[in-house]
Backbone as CSV, one residue per row, in Angstrom:
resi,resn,N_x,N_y,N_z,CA_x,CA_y,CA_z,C_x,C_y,C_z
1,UNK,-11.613,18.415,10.478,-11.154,18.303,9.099,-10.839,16.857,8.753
2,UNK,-9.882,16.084,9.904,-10.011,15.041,9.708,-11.139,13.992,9.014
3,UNK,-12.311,14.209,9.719,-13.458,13.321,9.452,-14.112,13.925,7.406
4,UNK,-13.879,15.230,7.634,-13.918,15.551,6.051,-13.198,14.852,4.927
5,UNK,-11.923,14.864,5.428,-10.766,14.840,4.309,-11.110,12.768,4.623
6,UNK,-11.981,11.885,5.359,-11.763,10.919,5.203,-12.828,10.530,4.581
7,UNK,-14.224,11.205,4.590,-15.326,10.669,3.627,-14.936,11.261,2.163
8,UNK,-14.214,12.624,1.878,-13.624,12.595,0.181,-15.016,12.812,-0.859
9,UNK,-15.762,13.280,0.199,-16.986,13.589,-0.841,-17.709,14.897,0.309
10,UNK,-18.848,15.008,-0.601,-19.584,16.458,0.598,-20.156,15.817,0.957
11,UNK,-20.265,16.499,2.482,-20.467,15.346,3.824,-21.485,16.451,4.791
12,UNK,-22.521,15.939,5.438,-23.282,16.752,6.637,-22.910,16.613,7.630
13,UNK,-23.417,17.736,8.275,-23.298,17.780,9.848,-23.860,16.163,10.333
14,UNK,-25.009,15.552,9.922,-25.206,14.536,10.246,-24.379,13.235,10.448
15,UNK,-23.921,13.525,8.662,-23.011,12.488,8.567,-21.817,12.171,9.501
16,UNK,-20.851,13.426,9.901,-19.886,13.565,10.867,-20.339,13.254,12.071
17,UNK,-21.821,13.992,12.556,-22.091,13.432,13.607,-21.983,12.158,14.178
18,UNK,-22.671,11.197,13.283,-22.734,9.998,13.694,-21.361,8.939,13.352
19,UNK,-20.325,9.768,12.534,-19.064,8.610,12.306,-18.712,9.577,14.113
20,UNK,-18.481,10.567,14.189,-17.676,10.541,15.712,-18.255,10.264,16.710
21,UNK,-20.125,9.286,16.607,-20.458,9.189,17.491,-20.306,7.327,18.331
22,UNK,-19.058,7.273,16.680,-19.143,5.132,16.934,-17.852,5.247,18.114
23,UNK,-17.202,6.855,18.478,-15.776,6.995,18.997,-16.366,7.618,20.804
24,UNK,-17.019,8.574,20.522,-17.406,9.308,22.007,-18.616,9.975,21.547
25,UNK,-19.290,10.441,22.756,-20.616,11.476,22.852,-20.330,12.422,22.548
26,UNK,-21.060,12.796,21.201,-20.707,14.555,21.694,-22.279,14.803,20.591
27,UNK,-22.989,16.458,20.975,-24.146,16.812,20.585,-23.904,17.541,19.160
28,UNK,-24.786,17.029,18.379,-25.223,17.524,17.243,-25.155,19.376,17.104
29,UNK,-25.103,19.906,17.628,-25.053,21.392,18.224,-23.282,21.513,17.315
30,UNK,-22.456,20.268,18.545,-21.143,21.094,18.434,-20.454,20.897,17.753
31,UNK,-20.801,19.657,16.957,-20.498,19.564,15.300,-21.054,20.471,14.442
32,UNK,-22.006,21.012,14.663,-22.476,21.839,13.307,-21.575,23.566,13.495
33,UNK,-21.265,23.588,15.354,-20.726,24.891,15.294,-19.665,25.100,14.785
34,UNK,-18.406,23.725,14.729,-17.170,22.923,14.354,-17.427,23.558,12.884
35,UNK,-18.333,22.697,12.530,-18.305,23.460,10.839,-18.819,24.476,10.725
36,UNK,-19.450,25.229,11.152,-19.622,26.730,10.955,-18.150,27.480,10.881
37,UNK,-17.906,27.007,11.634,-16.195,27.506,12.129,-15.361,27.350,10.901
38,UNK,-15.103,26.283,10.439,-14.357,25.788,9.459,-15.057,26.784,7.835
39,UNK,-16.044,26.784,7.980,-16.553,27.030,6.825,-16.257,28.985,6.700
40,UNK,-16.287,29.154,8.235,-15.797,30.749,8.108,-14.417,31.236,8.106
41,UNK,-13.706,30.227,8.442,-12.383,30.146,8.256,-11.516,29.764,6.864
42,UNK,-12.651,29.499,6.216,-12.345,29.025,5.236,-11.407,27.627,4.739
43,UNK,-11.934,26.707,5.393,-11.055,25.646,5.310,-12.273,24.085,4.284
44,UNK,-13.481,25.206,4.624,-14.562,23.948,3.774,-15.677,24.681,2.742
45,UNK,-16.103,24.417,2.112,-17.362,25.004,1.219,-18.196,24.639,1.658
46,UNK,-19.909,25.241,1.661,-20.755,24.250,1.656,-21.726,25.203,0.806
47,UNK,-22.766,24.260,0.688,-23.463,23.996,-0.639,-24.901,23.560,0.371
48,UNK,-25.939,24.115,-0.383,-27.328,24.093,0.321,-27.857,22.350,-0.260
49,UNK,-28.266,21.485,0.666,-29.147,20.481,0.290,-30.307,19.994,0.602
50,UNK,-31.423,20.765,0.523,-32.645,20.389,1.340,-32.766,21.282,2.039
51,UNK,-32.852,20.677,3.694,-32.802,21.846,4.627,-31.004,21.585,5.238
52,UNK,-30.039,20.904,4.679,-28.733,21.152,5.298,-27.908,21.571,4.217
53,UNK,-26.593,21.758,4.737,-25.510,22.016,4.164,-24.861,20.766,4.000
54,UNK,-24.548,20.821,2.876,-23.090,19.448,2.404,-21.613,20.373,2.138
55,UNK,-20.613,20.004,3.056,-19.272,20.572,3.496,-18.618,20.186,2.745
56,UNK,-17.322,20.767,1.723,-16.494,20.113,1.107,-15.128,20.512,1.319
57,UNK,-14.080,19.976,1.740,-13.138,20.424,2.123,-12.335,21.327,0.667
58,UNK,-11.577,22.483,0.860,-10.936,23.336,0.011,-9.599,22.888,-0.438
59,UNK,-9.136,22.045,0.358,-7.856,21.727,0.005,-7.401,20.061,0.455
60,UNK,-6.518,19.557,-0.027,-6.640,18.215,0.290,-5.483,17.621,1.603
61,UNK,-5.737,16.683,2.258,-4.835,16.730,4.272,-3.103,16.799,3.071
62,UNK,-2.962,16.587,2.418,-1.457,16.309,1.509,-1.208,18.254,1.149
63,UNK,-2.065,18.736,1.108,-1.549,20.537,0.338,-1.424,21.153,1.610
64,UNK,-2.615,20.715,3.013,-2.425,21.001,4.223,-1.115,20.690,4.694
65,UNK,-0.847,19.327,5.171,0.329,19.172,5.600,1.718,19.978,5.254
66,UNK,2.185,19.736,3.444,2.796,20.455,2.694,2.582,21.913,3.556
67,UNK,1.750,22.866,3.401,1.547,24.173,3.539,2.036,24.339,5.064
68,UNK,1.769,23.367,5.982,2.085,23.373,7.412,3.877,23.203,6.920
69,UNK,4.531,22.130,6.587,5.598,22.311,6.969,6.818,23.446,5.989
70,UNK,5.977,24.393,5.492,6.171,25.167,4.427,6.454,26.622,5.633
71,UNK,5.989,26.304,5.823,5.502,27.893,7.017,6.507,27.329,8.103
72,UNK,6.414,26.413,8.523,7.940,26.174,9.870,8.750,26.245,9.512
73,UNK,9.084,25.804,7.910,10.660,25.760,7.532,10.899,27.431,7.062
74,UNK,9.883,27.753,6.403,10.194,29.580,6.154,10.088,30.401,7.875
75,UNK,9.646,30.159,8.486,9.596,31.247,9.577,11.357,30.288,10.622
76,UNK,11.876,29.856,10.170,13.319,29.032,10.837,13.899,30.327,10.541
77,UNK,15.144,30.501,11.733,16.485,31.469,11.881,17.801,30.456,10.788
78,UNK,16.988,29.025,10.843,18.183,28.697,10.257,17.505,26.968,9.139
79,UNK,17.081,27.601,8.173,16.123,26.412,7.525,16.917,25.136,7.232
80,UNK,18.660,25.099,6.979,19.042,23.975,6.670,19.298,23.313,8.076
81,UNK,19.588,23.895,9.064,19.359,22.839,10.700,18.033,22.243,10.951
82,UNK,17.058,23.193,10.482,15.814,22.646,11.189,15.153,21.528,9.949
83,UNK,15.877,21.038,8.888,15.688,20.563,7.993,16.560,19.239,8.911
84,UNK,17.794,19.478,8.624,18.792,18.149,9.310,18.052,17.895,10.331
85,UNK,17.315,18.832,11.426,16.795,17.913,13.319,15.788,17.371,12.618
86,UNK,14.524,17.928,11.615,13.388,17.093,10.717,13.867,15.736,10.766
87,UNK,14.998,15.729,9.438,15.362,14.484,8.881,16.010,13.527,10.068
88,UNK,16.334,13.508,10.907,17.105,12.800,12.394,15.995,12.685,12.701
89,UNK,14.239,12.927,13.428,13.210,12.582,13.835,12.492,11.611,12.854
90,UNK,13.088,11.720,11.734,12.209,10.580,10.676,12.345,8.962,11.053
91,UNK,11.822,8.515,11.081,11.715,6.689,10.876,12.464,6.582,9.458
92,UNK,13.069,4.892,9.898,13.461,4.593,8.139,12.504,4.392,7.464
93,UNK,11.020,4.037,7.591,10.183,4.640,6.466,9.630,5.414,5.953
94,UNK,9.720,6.601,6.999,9.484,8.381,6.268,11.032,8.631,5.602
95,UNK,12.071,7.971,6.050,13.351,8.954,5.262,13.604,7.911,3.460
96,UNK,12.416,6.615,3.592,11.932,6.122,2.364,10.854,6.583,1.870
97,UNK,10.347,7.417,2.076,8.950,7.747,1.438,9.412,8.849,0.792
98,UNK,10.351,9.843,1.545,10.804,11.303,1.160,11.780,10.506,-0.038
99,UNK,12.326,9.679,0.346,13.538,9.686,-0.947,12.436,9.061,-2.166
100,UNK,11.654,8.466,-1.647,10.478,7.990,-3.273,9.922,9.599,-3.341
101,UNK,9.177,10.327,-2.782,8.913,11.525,-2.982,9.972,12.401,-4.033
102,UNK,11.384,12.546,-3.574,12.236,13.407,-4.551,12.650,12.694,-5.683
103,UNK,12.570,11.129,-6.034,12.849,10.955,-7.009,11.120,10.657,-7.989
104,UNK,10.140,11.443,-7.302,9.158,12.093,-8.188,9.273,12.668,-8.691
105,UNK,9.919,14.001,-8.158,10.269,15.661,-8.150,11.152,15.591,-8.810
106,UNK,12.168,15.418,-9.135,13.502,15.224,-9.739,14.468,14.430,-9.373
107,UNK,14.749,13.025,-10.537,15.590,12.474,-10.461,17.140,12.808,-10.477
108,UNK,17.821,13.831,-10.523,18.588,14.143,-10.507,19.123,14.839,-8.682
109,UNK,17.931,15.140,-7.659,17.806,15.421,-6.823,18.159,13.859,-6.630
110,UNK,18.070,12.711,-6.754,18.091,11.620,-5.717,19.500,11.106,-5.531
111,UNK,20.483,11.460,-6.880,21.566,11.329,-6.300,22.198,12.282,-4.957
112,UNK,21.952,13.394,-5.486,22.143,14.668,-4.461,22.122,14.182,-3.362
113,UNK,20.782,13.891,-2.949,20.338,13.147,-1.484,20.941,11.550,-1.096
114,UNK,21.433,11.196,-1.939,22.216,9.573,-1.723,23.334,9.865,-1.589
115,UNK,24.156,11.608,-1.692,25.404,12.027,-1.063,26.369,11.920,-2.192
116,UNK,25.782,11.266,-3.462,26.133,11.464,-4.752,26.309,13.027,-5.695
117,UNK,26.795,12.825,-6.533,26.877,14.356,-7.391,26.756,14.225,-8.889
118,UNK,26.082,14.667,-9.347,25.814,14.563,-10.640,26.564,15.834,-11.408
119,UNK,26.621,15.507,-12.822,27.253,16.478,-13.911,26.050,17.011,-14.353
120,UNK,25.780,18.218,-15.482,24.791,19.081,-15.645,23.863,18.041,-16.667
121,UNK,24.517,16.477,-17.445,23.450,15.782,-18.197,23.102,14.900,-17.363
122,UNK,23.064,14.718,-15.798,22.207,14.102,-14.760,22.797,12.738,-14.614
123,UNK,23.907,12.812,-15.465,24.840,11.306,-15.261,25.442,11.544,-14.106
124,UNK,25.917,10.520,-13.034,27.042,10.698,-12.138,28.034,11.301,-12.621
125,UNK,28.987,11.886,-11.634,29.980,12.686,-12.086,31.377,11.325,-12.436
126,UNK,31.590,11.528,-12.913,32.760,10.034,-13.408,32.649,9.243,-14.132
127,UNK,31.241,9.374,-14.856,30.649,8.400,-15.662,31.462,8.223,-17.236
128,UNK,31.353,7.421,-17.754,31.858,7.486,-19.407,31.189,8.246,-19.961
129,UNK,31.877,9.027,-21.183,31.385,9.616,-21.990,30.061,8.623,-22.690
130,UNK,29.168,9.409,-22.673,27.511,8.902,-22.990,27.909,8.864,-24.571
131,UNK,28.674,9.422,-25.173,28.568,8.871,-26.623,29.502,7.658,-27.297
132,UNK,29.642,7.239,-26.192,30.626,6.356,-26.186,29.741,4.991,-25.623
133,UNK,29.109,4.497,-26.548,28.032,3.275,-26.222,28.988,1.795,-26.831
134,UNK,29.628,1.226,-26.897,30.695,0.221,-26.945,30.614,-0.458,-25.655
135,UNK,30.741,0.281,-24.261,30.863,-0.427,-23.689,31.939,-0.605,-22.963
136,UNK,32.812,0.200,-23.380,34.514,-0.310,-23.403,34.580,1.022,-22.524
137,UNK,35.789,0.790,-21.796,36.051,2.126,-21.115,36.763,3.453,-22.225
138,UNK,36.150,4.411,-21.957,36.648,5.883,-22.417,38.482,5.626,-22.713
139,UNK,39.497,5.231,-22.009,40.640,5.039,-21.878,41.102,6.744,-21.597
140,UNK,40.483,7.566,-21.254,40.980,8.623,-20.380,41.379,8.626,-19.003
């Protein structure tokens, strides 16, 4: 799937053949059985071209991944631990990518996750009254 999801277009048995052949030997046979496989498993399309098939992957390595860690965290006895041991195995640039990730998803989630708390209009909780644009403190 790898070698699919990296050409991003429909790709032959040929084509795969020869990118995994700049890495190790392997026969034209057991790539095409590879995608037979995939294609009955349903993980690729293919489409008649000539005398071959052109493979297109069904889903993209980002809905895969997602869907993989979708299924570990639902089949958990306990999803918010196995969430915390996740987040403790991260690097500081996956536990930066996830925090750019949730403040995709919802900005109001990023205080949450910065250990912050927000009020229901997504202001911090303590903030001045928002109709109160002066500048000046509330004096409450």
């Amino acid at each position: 799937m790898t070698r699919v999801w990296q050409w991003n277009r429909p790709v032959t048995v040929r084509e795969v053949l020869e990118d995994l052949q700049q890495e190790r030997s392997i026969a034209y046979t057991t790539v095409m059985t590879v995608m037979d496989n995939l294609h009955q498993k349903g993980w690729v399309r293919r489409e008649v071209d000539g005398r071959a098939y052109r493979y297109t992957a069904v889903s993209t390595r980002a809905a895969y991944s997602a869907a993989l860690m979708n299924d570990a965290w639902s089949r958990s006895d306990n999803p918010a631990a196995a969430l915390v041991a996740f987040f403790g195995m991260m690097s500081p640039e996956q536990r930066e990518a996830l925090r750019d990730a949730v403040r995709m998803v919802s900005p109001d989630l990023t205080e949450i996750a910065a250990g912050g708390r927000t009020e229901p209009t997504g202001r911090p909780a303590g903030t001045d009254d928002p109709a109160d644009d002066t500048g000046r403190e509330s004096g409450r």
